[in-house]
GUPA-250437 format. One record per residue (C-alpha): residue in three letters; x, y, z; residue number from 1. Coordinates in steps of 0.2 Angstrom, whole numbers, plus 5000, padded with zeros to 4 digits. Each point is the difference from the previous one (the first is absolute). Last residue first. Example, Ala and Ser with C-alpha at 12.3 -4.5 7.8 and 13.67 -1.06 7.14 Angstrom:
// residues 2
resn, X, Y, Z, resi
SER, 5068, 4995, 5036, 2
ALA, 4994, 4983, 5003, 1
This chain:
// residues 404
resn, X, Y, Z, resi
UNK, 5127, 5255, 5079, 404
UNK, 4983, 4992, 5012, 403
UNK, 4996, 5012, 5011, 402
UNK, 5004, 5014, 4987, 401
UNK, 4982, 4993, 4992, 400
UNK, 4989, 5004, 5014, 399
UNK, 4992, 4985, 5010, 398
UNK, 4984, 5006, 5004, 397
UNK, 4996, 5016, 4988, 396
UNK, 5007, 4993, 4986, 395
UNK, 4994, 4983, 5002, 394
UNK, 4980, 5007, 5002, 393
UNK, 5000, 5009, 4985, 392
UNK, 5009, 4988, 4990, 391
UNK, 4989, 4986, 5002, 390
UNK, 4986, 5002, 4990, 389
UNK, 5012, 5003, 4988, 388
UNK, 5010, 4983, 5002, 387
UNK, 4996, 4988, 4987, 386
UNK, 4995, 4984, 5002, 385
UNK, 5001, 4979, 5002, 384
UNK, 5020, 5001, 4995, 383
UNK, 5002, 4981, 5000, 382
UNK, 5015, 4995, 5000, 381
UNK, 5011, 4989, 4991, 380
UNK, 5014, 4992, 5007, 379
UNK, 5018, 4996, 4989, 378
UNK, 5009, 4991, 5009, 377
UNK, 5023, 5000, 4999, 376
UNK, 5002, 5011, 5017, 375
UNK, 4986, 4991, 5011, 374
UNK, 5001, 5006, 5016, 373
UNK, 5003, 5021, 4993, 372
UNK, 4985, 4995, 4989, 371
UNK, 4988, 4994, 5015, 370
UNK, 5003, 5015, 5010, 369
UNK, 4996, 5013, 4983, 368
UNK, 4986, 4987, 4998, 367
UNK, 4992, 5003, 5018, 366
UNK, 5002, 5019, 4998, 365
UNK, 4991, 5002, 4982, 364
UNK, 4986, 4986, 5008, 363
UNK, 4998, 5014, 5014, 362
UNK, 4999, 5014, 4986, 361
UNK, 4986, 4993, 4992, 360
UNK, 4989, 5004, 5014, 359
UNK, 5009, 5018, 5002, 358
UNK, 4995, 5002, 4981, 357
UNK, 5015, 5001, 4991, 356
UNK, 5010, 5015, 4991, 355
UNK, 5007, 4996, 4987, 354
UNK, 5015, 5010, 4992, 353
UNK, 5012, 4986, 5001, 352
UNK, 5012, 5004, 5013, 351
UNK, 4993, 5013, 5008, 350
UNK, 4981, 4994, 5002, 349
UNK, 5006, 4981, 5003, 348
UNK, 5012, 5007, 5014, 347
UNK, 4986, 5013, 5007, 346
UNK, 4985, 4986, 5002, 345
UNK, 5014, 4985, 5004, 344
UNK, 5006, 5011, 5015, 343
UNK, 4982, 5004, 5004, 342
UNK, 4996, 4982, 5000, 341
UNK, 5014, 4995, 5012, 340
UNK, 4996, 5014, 5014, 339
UNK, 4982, 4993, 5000, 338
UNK, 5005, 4981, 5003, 337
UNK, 5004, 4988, 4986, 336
UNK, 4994, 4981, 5000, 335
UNK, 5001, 4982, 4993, 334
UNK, 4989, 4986, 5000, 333
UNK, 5006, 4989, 4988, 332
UNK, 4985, 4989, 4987, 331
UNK, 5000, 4981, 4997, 330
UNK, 5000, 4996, 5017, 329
UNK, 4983, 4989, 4996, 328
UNK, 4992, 5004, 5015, 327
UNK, 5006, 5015, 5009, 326
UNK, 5007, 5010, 4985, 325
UNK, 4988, 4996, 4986, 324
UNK, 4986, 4995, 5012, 323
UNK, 5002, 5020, 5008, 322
UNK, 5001, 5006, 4983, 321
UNK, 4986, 4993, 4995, 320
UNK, 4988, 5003, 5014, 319
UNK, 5006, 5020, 4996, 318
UNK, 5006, 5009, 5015, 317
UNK, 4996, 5006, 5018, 316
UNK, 5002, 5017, 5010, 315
UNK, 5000, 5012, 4986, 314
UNK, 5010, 5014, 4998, 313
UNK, 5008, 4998, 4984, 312
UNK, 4991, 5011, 4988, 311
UNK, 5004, 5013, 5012, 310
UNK, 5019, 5000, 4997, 309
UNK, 5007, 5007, 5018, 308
UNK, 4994, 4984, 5007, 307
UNK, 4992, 4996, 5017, 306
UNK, 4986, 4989, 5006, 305
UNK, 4986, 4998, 5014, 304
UNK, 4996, 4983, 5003, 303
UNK, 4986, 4990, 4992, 302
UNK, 4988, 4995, 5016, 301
UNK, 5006, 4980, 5009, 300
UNK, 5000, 5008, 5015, 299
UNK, 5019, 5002, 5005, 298
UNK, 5001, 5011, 4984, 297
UNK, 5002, 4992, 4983, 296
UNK, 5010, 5001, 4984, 295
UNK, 4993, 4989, 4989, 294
UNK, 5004, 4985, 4988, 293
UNK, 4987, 4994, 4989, 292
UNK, 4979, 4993, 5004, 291
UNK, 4990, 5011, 4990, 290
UNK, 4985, 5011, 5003, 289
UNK, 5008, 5016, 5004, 288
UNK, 5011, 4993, 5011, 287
UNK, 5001, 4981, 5008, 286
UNK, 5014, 4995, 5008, 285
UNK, 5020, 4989, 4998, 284
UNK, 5015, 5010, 5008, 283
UNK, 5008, 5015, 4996, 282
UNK, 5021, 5004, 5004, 281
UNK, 5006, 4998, 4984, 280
UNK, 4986, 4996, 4988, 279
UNK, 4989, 5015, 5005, 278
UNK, 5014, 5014, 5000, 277
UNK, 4991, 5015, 5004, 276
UNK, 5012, 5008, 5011, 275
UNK, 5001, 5012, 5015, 274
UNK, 4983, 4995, 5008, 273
UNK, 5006, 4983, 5006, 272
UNK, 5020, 5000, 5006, 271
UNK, 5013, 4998, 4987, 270
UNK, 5003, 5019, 4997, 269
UNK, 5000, 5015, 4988, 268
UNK, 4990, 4991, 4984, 267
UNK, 5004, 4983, 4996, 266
UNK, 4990, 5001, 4983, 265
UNK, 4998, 4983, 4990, 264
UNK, 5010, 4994, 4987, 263
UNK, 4995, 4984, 4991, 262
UNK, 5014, 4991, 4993, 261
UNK, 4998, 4988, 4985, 260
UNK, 5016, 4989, 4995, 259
UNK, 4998, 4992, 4985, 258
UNK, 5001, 4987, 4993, 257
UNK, 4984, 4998, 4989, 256
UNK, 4982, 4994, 5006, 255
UNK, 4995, 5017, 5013, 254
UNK, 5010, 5011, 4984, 253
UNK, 4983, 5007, 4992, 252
UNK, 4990, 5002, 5015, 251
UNK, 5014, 5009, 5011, 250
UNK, 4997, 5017, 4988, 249
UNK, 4981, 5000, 5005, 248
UNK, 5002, 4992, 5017, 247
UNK, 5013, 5012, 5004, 246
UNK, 4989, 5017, 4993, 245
UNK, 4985, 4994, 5011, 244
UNK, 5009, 4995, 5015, 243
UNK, 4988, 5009, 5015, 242
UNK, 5017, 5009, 5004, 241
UNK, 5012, 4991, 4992, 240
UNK, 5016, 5010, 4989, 239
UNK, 5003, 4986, 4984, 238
UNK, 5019, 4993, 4996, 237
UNK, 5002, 4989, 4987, 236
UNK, 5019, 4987, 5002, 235
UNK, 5010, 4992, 4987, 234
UNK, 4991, 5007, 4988, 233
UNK, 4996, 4990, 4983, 232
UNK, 5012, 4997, 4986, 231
UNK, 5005, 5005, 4982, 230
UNK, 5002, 5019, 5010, 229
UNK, 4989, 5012, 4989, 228
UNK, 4988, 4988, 4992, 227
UNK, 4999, 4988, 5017, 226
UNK, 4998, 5018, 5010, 225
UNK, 4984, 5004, 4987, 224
UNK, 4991, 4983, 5002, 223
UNK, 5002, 4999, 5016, 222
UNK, 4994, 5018, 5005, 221
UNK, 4987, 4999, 4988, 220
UNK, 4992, 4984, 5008, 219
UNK, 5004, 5008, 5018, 218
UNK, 4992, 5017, 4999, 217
UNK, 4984, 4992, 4989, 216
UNK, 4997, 4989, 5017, 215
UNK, 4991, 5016, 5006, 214
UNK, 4985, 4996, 4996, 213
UNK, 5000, 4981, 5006, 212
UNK, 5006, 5004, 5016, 211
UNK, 4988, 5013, 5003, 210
UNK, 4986, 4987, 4993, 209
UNK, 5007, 4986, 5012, 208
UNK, 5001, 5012, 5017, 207
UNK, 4983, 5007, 4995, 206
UNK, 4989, 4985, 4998, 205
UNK, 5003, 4996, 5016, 204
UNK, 4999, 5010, 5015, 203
UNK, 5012, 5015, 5000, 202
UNK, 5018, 5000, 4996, 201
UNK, 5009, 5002, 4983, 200
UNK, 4999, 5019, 4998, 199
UNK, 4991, 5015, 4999, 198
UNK, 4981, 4991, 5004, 197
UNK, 4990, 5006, 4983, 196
UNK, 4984, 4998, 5012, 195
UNK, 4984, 5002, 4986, 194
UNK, 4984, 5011, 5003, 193
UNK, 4984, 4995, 4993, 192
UNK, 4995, 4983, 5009, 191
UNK, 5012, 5003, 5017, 190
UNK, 4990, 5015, 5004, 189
UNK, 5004, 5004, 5017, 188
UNK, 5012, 4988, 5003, 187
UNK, 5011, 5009, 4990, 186
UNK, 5002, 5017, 5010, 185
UNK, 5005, 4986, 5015, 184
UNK, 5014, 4993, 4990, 183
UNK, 5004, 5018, 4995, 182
UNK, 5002, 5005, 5018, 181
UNK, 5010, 4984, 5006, 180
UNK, 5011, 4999, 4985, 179
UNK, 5003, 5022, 5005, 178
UNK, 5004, 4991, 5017, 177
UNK, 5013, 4989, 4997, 176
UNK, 5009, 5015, 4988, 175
UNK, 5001, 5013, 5010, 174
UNK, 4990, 5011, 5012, 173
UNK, 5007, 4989, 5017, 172
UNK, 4984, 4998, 5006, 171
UNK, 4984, 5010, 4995, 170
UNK, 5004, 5016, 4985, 169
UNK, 4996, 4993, 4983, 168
UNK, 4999, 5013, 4988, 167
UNK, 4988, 4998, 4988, 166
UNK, 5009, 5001, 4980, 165
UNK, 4985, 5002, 4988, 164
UNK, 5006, 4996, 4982, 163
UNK, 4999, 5014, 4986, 162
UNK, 5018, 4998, 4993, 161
UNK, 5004, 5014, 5007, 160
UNK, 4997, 4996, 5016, 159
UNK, 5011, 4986, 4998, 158
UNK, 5014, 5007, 4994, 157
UNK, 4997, 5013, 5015, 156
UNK, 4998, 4986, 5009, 155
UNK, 5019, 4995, 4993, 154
UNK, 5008, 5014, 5002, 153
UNK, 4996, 5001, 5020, 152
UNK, 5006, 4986, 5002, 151
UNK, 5009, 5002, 5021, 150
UNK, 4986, 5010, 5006, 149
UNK, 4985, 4987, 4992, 148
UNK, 5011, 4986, 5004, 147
UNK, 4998, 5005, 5022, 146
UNK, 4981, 5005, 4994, 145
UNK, 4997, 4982, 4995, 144
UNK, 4994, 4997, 4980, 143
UNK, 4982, 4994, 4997, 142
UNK, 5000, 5002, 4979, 141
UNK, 4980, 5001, 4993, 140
UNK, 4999, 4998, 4981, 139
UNK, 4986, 5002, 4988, 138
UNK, 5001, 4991, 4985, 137
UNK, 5002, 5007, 4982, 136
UNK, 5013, 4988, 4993, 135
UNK, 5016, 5009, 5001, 134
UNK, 4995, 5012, 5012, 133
UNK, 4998, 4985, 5012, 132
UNK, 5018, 4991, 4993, 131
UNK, 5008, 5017, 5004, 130
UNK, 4990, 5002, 5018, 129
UNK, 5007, 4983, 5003, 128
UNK, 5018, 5006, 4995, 127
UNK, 4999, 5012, 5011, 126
UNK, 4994, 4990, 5016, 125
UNK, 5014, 4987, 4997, 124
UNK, 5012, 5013, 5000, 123
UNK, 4994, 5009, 5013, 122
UNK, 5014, 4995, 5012, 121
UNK, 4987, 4992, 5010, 120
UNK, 4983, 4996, 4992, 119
UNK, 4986, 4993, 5003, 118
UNK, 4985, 4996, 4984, 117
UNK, 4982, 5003, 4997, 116
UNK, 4995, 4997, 4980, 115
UNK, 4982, 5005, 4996, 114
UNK, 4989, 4996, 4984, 113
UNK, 5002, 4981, 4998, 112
UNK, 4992, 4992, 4985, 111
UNK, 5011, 4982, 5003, 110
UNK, 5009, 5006, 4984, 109
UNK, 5003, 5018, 5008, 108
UNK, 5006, 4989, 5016, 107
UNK, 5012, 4992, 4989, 106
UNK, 5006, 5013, 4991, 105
UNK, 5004, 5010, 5016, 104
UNK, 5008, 4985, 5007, 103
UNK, 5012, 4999, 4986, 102
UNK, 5006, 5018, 5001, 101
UNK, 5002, 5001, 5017, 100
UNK, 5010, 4982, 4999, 99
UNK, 5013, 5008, 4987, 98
UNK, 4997, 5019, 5008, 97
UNK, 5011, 4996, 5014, 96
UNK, 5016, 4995, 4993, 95
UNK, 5002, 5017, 5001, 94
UNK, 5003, 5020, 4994, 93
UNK, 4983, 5004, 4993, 92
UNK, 5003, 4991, 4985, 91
UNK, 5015, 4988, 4999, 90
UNK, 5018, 5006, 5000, 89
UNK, 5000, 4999, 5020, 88
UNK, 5000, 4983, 4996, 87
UNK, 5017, 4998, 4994, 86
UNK, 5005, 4986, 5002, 85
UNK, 5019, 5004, 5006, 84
UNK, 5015, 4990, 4998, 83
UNK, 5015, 4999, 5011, 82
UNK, 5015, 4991, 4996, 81
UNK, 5011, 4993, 5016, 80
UNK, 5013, 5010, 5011, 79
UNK, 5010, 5014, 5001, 78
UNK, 4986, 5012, 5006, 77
UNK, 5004, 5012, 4989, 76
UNK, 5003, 4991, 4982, 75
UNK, 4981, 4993, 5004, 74
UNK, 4992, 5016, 5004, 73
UNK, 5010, 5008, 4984, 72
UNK, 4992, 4985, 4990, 71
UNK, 4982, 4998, 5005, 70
UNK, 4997, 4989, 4985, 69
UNK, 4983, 5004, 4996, 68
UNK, 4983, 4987, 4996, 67
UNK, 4988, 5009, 4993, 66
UNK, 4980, 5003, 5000, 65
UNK, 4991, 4988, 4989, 64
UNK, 4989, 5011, 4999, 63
UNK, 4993, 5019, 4999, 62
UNK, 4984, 4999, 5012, 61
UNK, 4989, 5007, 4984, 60
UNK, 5005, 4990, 4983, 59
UNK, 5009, 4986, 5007, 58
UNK, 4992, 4996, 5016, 57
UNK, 4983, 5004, 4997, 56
UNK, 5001, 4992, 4981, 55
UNK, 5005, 4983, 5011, 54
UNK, 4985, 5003, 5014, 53
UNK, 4989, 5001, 4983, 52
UNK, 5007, 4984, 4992, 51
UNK, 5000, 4988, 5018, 50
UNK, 4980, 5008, 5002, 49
UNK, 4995, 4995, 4983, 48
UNK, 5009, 4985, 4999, 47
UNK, 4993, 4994, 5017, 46
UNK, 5008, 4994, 5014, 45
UNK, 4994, 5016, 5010, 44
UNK, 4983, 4998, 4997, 43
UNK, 5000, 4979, 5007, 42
UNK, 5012, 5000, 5015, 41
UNK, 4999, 5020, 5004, 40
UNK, 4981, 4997, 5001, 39
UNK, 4998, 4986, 5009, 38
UNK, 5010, 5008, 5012, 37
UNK, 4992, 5017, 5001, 36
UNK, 4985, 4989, 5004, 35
UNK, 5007, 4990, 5015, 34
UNK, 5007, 5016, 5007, 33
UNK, 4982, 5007, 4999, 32
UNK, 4993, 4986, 5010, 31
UNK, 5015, 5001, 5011, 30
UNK, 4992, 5018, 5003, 29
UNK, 4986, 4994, 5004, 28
UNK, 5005, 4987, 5012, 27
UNK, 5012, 5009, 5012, 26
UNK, 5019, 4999, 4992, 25
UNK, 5012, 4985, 5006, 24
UNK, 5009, 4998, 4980, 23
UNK, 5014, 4987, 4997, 22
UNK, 5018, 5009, 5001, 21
UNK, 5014, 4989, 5011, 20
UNK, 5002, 4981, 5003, 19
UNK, 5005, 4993, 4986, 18
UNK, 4997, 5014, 4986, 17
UNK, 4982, 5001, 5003, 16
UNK, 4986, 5006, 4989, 15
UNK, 4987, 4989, 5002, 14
UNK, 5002, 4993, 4983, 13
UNK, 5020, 4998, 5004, 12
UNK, 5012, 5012, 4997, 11
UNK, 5012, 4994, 4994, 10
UNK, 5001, 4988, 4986, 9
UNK, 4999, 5008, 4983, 8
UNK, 5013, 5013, 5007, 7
UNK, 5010, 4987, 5006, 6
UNK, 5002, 4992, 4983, 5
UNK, 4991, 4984, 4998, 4
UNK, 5009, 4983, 5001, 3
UNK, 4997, 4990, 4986, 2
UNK, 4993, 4982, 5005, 1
């Protein structure tokens, strides 16, 4: 019997990978999840659907976007070659529009009228309100007030755009608690508005269809680094908040040899509420309606996180990554604090004229370690944004003299 790829295999009908994902939502609304599900497995494997997602891509998000030889950063840090996917290149400024842009065609197939989204850096929430523009829907972005300070490009983008961003001011005002407000803005009218959830977590259908969106990062990443190279990398480095830019680039590489490290952010300290580092130092619950890796007070509640890139501050982690790394070891958990991801930010920016999203930036600071260990490897990383939502915020925080 042929052995399926792992992306035919995982997850299962239920949506688990292993142990992790499935769906624990009240009734109605699992009612709904069942239906979006029917939905993506019969609409979106149609020709119709597959050809007009592709003449999205090409002729509207700008893709394939590149692979880049990050050559100055490599001759500077003495030590491997590192290339760039460059999805800061794709339209809006992220990996983020990929998924945004399939689940906005989905729920317009499924004769939605509303999509309800979180966001954190804002990326997410801009390219939602892109995909919304794009095909006439309405569009409600629930962003906390902490992100809301930090972005304030990107609600402007998002403004502009014509989606309502609603502040979210209970708990820690960041990216836990803007899920919680548009999860609850959802329940209210789960039969016209859709959830485009910003990343592979949720209850299931969401982690698979993230997954499967973004899995374009990957396939051309693979393709074009074999035509530039002759090979494939010898390691892929993605940033992991919730993990949707990792799983996308990871998808294409999880049956080669290669080494897959997952970076998560380390923030300013090892003790809970200074980092958001799920897979280092979480343990097995239930958020969100998915079973994963959380970070969790002494009672069992999501803990309170920290990360100077907002898109990063969640307290848990996609069901896949966690079976990746904890159950099949296929994936490295890796980390870079704060400090570490604003060195990458300005070395990138000078080097190289990129600036990087501060998400992106961990992943940057990761591979510049991982090169200066492994001098003769060529690691390719997943640049998951660009920074201008960021640079605001950097140069007032951690001025650029700082860091000569």
């Amino acid at each position: 019997m042929q052995i399926k790829p792992y992306l035919r295999q995982q997850p299962s009908p239920e949506g688990y990978f292993g142990a992790y994902g499935g769906s624990q939502v009240p009734p109605d609304l699992a009612a709904e999840m069942d239906r979006i599900y029917h939905a993506y497995l019969t609409i979106a494997n149609t020709h119709d659907f597959i050809a007009k997602l592709r003449d999205i891509r090409t002729h509207f998000q700008g893709r394939p976007t590149p692979v880049y030889y990050a050559r100055r950063l490599s001759e500077a840090v003495g030590g491997g070659r590192l290339y760039l996917k460059r999805e800061d290149l794709n339209h809006t400024g992220a990996h983020k529009l990929n998924h945004c842009m399939g689940e906005a065609l989905l729920a317009s197939s499924m004769g939605k009228k509303k999509l309800i989204a979180e966001t954190g850096a804002g990326q997410h929430g801009v390219a939602l309100a892109t995909a919304a523009a794009y095909f006439g829907l309405d569009c409600e972005i629930h962003m906390g007030e902490v992100d809301i300070a930090k972005e304030h490009p990107n609600v402007i983008r998002m403004e502009i755009l014509g989606a309502k961003v609603i502040p979210v001011s209970f708990g820690q005002r960041t990216l836990k608690e803007a899920v919680d407000s548009a999860f609850a803005a959802y329940l209210e009218d789960p039969v016209q508005s859709f959830y485009a959830i910003g990343s592979v977590v949720g209850p299931h259908p969401f982690p698979l269809m993230v997954r499967d969106f973004q899995a374009v990062v990957g396939f051309e990443a693979r393709e074009q680094f074999e035509q530039m190279t002759g090979w494939l990398p010898d390691h892929v480095v993605a940033c992991v908040g919730g993990g949707s830019n990792a799983m996308g680039i990871f998808s294409a590489f999880i049956d080669d040899a290669v080494e897959l490290w997952g970076v998560e952010p380390l923030g300013r300290g090892t003790k809970l509420g200074e980092h958001a580092a799920s897979l280092a130092y979480g343990h097995p619950g239930l958020i969100h309606g998915f079973k994963t890796y959380v970070l969790e007070d002494s009672d069992g509640s999501p803990a309170a996180v920290h990360s100077v890139a907002s898109g990063l501050d969640y307290p848990g982690v996609g069901p896949e990554h966690a079976f990746l790394n904890k159950t099949l070891g296929r994936t490295q958990a890796a980390g870079a604090t704060d400090d570490e991801a604003i060195r990458a930010f300005y070395q990138l920016s000078r080097l190289e004229g990129i600036i990087p999203a501060l998400e992106s930036a961990h992943a940057v600071a990761y591979a510049l370690k991982l090169a200066k260990e492994k001098p003769y490897e060529s690691i390719l990383v997943n640049l998951s944004g660009r920074g201008d939502k960021d640079i605001d915020y950097v140069y007032e925080n951690f001025p650029p003299e700082q860091y000569a």
